[in-house]
C-alpha positions in Angstrom: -15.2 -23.9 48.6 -13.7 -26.4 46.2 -15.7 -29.1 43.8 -16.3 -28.7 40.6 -18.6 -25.4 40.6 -15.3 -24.0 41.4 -13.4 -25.4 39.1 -16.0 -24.4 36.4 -16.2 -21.0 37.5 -13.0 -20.5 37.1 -13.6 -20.6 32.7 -16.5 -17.4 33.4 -15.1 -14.6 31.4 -16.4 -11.0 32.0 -15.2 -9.5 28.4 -15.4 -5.6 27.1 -14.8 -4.9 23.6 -14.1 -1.3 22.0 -13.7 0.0 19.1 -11.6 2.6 17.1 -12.0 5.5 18.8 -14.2 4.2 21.8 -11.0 4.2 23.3 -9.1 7.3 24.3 -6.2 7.9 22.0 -3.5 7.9 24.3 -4.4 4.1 25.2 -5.7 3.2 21.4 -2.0 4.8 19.4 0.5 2.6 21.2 -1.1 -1.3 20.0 -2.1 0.5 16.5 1.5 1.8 16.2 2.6 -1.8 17.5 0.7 -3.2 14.5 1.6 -0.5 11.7 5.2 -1.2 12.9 4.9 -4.9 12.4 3.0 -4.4 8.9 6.1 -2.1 7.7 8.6 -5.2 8.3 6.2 -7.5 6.6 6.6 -5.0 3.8 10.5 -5.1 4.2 10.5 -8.8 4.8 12.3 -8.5 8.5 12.1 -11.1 10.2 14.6 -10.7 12.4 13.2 -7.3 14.2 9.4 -9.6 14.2 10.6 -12.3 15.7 12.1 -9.3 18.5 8.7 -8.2 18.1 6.8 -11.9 19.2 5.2 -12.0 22.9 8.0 -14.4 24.6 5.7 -17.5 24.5 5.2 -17.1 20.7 8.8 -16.2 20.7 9.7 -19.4 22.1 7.7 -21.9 19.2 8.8 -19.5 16.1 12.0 -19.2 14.9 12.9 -15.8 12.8 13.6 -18.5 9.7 9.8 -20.0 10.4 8.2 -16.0 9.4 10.5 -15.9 6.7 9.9 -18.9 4.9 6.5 -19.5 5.8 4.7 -16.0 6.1 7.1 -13.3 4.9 8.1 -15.3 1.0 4.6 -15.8 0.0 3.8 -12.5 0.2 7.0 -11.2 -1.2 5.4 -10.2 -4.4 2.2 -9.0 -3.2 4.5 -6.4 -1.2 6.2 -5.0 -3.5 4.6 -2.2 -4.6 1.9 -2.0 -2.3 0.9 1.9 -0.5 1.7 2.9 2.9 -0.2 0.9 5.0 -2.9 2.3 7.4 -5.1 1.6 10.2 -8.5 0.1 9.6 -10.0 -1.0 12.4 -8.9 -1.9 16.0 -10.5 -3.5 18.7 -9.4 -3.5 22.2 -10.5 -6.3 24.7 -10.5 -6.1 28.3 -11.4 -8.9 30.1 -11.7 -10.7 33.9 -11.9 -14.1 35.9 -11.1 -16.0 32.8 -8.3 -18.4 31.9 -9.9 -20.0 28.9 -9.2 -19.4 25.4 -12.0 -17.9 23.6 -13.8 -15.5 21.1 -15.5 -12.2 21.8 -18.1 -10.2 19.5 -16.7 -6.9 19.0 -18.8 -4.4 16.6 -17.5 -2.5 14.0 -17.3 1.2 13.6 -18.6 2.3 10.3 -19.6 1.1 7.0 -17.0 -1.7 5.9 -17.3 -3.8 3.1 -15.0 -5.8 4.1 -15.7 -6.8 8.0 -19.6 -6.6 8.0 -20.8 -4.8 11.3 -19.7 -7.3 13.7 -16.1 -9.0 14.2 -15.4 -12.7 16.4 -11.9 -11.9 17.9 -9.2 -14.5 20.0 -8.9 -13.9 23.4 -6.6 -15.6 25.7 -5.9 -14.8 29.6 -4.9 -11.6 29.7 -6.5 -8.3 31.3 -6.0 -6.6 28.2 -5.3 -7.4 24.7 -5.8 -5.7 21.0 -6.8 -7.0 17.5 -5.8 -4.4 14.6 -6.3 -4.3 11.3 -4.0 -2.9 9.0 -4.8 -2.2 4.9 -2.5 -0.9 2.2 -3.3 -0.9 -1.5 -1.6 -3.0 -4.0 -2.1 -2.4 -7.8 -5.9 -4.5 -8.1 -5.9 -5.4 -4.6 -5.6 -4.2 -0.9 -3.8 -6.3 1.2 -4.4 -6.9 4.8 -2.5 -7.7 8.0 -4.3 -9.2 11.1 -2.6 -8.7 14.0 -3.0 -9.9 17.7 -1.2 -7.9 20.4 -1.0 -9.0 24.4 1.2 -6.4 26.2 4.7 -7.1 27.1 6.6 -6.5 30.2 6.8 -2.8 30.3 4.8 -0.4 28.1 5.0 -2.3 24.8 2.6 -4.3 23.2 4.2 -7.7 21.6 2.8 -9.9 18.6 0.7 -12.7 19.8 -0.6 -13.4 16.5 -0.5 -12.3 12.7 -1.9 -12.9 9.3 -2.0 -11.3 5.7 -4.8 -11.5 3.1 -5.4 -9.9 0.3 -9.4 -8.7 1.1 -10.3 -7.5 -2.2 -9.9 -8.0 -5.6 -10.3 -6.0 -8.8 -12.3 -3.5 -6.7 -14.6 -6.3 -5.0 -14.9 -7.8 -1.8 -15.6 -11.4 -0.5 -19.1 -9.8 0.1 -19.4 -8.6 -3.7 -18.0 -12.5 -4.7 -20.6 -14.4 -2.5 -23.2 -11.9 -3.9 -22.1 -13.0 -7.7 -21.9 -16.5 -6.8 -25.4 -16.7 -5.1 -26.8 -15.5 -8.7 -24.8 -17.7 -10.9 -26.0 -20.3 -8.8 -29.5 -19.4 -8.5 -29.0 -19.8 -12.5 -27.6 -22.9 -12.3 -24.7 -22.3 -13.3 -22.5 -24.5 -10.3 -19.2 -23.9 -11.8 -19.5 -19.8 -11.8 -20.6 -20.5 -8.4 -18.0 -22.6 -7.2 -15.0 -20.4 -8.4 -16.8 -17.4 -7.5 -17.7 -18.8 -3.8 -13.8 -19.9 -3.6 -13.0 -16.0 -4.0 -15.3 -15.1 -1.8 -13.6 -17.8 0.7 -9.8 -16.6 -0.1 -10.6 -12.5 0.6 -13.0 -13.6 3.6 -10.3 -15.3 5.6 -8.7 -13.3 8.0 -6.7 -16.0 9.9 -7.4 -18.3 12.9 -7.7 -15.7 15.5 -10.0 -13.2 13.4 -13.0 -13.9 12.0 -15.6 -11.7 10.4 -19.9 -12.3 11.1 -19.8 -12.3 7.4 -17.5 -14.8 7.2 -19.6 -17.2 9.6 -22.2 -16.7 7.6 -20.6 -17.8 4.2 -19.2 -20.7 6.1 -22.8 -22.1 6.8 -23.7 -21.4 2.9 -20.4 -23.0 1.3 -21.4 -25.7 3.3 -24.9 -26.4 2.0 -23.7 -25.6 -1.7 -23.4 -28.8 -4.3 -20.5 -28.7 -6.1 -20.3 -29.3 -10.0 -19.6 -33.4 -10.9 -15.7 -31.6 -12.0 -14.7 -30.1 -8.3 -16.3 -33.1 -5.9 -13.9 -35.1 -3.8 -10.2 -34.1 -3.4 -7.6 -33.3 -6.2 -6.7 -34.6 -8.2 -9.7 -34.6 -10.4 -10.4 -37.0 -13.0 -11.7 -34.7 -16.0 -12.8 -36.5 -19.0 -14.1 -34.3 -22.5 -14.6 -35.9 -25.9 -13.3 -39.2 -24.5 -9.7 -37.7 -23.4 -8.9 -37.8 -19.9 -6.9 -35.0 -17.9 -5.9 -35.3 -14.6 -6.5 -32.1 -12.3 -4.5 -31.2 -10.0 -5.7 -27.4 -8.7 -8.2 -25.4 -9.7 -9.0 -21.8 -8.7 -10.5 -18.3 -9.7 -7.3 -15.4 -10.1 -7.4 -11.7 -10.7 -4.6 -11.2 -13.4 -5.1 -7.9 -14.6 -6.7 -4.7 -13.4 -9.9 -5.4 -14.5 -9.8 -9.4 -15.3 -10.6 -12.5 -14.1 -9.6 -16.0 -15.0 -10.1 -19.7 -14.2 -6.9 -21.1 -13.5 -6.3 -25.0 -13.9 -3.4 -26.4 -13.2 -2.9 -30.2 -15.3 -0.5 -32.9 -15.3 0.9 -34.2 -18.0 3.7 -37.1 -18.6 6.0 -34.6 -19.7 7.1 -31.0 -20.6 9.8 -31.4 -22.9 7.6 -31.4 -26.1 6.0 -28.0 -26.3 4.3 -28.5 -29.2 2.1 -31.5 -27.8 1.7 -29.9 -24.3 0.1 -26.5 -25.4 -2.2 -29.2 -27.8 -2.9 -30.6 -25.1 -3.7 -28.1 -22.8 -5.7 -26.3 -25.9 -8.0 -29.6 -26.1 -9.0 -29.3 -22.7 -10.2 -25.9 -22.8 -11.9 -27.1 -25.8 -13.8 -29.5 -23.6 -14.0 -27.6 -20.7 -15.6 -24.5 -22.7 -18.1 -27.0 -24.2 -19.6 -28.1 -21.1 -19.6 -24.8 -19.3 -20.1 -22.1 -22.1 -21.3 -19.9 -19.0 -17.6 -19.6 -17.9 -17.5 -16.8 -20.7 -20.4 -15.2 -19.2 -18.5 -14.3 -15.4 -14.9 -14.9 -16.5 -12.3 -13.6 -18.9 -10.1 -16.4 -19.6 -9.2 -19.8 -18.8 -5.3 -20.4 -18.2 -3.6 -24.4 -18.3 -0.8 -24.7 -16.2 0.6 -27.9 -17.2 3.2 -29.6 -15.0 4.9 -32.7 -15.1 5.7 -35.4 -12.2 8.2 -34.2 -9.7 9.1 -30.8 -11.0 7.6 -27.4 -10.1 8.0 -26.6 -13.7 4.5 -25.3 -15.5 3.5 -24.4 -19.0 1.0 -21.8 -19.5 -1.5 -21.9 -22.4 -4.1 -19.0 -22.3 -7.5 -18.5 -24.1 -8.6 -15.4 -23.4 -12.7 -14.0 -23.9 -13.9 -11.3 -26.5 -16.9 -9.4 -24.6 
């Protein structure tokens, strides 16, 4: 019979999702060696061989100059030196009588820091498709790739989707950053909270067809969290200290060292060419910034300036650095 019950059926999806080793080996090796495979080119920045690699409708939309440029050169340095990569996690979906786009809950197999015990992963209309996770460790990081896999025409599986995120930093997770950010803010300290919350946000995000429970969660709490007077609106920021006025254009946490962590602020100033006056400059707003938020000291160890100038991608670093 036709009608709209029909045509409404027809979005009913019947979905199955293993994981790891819920599924026989000789079904669960080929997609994970599909996604090591594609993590080892990320590495070696091929993406020629990837874009041989794409499921033919992605294949289609994404040039091999498109994963260079936009995926493979932002990661360039955080590849460099990073260990040989491993599975983490994969989840296999099977599904029926669907043709809509979707999520499906998947559990997770063992403790992990990182994904919570419950992962949201795409699905499009396929019998059959595979979400792996792939870690290798970098010097104060790991870094992640998230790849979707749909089989191909024969026995292969093809890349429907990809992403890479570094997932934790100087030994924490996103988990371990929302965890610090909930107590600077339950002291009031909103800036702490803020930067902390944002690196939380930047190791939680595992791409558009990958989310973790934990992650949903954070989103709910990010959301109901009131910003500091300094970081409301959009950038740039109008920052005034001591009756001096710097414009903002970025500001973010960053794990620079091993063990540290700094606030990072990029400014903008009329001009790099005198040195002299920039780093003052720059020097005068920590001054001010320090004054109002003395508690940066307390989470952070060091504030960095990157001043730029109009219309160049030129910056000049001043550092102040904390004594604990």
């Amino acid at each position: 019979m036709g009608g709209p019950a029909d045509a409404s059926a027809q979005f009913l999806s019947f979905d199955q999702c293993k994981t790891g080793d819920e599924v026989a080996s000789d079904q669960r090796e080929p997609y994970q060696q599909a996604a090591l495979r594609f993590a080892r080119l990320a590495v070696k920045q091929d993406a020629a061989e990837i874009h041989r690699q794409l499921a033919p409708d992605i294949q289609r939309t994404l040039t091999a100059e498109q994963i260079s440029t936009t995926f493979l050169l932002p990661l360039a340095k955080l590849t460099r030196d990073l260990g040989e990569p491993h599975v983490a996690q994969s989840f296999l979906v099977a599904s029926r009588g669907s043709v809509a786009d979707r999520f499906v809950m998947c559990g997770v197999r063992g403790a992990s820091a990182t994904l919570g015990d419950k992962v949201f992963v795409a699905a499009t209309s396929v019998a059959k498709q595979a979400h792996v996770i792939i870690e290798a460790d970098g010097a104060n990081y790991v870094m992640t790739f998230v790849v979707w896999l749909v089989p191909g025409n024969s026995d292969d599986w093809r890349l429907k989707g990809f992403h890479a995120v570094t997932t934790t930093a100087l030994g924490k997770s996103a988990a371990d950053f929302q965890a610090m950010a909930r107590q600077q803010r339950d002291n009031g300290h909103a800036f702490n909270a803020a930067m902390l919350f944002a690196e939380a946000a930047t190791l939680g995000n595992y791409g558009k067809s990958f989310q973790t429970g934990l992650w949903r969660d954070f989103e709910k709490e990010w959301k109901a969290f009131e910003l500091p007077a300094e970081l409301k609106g959009t950038a740039p920021f109008i920052w005034q200290f001591d009756g001096e006025t710097f414009r903002i254009l970025n500001v973010r946490p960053l794990a620079f060292s091993s063990r540290q962590l700094a606030v990072i602020i990029q400014s903008e100033t009329p001009s790099l060419a005198d040195t002299a006056m920039v780093r003052a400059e720059s020097q005068r707003l920590i001054a001010g910034f320090l004054k109002k938020y003395p508690e940066i000291r307390d989470v952070f160890d060091g504030v960095v300036i990157q001043a730029s100038e109009p219309g160049s991608n030129k910056l000049f670093g001043t550092t102040e650095t904390f004594k604990k």
